[in-house]
C-alpha positions as CSV (number, residue, x, y, z in Angstrom):
1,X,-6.7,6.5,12.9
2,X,-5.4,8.5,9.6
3,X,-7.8,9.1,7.2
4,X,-6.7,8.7,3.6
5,X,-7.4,9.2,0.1
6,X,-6.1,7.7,-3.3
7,X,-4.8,9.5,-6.0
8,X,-3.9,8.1,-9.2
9,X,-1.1,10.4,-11.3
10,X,-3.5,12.3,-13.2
11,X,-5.0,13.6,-9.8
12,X,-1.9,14.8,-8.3
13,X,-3.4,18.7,-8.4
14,X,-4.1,21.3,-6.2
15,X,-7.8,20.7,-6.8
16,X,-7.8,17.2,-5.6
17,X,-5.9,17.9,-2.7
18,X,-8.2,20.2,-1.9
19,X,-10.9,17.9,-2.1
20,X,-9.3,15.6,-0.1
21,X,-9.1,18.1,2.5
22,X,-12.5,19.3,2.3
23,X,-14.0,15.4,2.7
24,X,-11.8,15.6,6.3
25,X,-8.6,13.5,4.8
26,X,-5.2,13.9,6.3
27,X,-3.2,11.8,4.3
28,X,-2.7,10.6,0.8
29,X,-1.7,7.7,-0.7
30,X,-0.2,8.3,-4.7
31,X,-0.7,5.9,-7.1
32,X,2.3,6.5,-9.7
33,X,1.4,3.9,-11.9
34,X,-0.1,5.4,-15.2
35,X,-2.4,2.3,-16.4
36,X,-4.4,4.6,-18.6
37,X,-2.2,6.4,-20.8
38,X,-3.6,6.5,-24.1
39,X,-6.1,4.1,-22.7
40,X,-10.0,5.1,-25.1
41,X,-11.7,3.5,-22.4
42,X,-10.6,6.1,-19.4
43,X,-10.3,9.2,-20.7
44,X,-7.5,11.3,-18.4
45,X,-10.2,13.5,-16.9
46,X,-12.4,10.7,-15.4
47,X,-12.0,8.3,-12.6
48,X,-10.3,5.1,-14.4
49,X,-12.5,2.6,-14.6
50,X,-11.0,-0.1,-17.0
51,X,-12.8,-2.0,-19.6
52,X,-14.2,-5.3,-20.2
53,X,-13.2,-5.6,-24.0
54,X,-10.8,-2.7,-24.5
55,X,-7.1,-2.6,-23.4
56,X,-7.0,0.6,-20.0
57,X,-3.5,1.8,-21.7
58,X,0.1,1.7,-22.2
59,X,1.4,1.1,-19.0
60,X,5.1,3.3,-18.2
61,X,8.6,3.3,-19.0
62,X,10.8,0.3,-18.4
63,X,14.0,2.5,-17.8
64,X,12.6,4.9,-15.4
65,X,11.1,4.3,-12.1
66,X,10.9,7.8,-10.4
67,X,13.6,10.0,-9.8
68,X,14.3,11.6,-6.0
69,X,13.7,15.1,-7.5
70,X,10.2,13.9,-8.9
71,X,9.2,12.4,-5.2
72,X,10.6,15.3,-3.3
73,X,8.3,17.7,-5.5
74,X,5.0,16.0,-4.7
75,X,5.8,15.5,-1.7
76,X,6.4,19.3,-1.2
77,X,3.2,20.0,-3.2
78,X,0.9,17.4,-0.7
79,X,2.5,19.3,2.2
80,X,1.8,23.0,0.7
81,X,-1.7,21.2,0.8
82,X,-1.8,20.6,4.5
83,X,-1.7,16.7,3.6
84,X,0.5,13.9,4.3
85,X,2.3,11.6,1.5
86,X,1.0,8.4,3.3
87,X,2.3,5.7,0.3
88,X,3.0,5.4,-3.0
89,X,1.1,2.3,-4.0
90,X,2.4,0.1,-6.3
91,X,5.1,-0.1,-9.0
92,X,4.6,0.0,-12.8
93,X,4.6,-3.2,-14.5
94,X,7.1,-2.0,-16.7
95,X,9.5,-2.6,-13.8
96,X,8.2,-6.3,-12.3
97,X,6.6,-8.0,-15.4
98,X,9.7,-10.9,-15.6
99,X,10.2,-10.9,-12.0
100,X,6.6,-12.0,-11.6
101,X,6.8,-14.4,-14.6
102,X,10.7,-15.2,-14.2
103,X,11.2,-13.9,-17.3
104,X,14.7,-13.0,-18.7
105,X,14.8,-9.6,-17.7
106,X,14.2,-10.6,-13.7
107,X,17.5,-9.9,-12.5
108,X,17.9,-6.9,-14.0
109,X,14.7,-6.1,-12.8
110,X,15.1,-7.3,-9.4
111,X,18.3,-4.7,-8.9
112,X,16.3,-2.1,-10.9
113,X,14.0,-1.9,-8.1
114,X,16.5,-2.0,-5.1
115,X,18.1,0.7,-6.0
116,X,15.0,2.8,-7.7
């Protein structure tokens, strides 16, 4: 059994790693997704949480997924950290919105996320 922990983009630090260590995790799993940018209701420093009545955030950038150099770096950084990149959960949105609702943008989306 690997024992895991979640980290959402904002808690891709040294200190949360550590954390994670300290609470006996091997693994992490990143959550690249920023929900809560410029979000009122989740301030960056505090666990998101999400609102009943007011909008978590802007949600990312249609035209960029992640680049290689970005992944290789936190990968590096989880490592240096004596912990394993388990996953990166979930994509943004941004980047499956019209493939989801068969919008007009869901080939272009479609190919957009083959090839990352």
């Amino acid at each position: 059994m690997k024992i895991g922990l979640g980290l959402y983009r904002h808690m891709l630090t040294r200190d949360y790693y550590d954390f994670a260590r300290q609470a006996g995790c091997t693994h992490v799993v990143v959550h690249l997704v920023d929900y809560f940018n410029r979000g009122l209701s989740n301030p960056r420093s505090n666990q998101p949480t999400g609102s009943k009545y007011e909008a978590w955030g802007v949600a990312g950038d249609a035209n960029q997924l992640w680049t290689v150099e970005e992944l290789k770096t936190l990968r590096s950084e989880i490592e240096a950290a004596g912990l394993v990149l388990a996953a990166i959960e979930n994509l943004d949105p941004a980047h499956w919105h019209d493939i989801v609702l068969d919008g007009p943008q869901r080939p272009k989306q479609i190919e957009k996320v083959k090839v990352g």
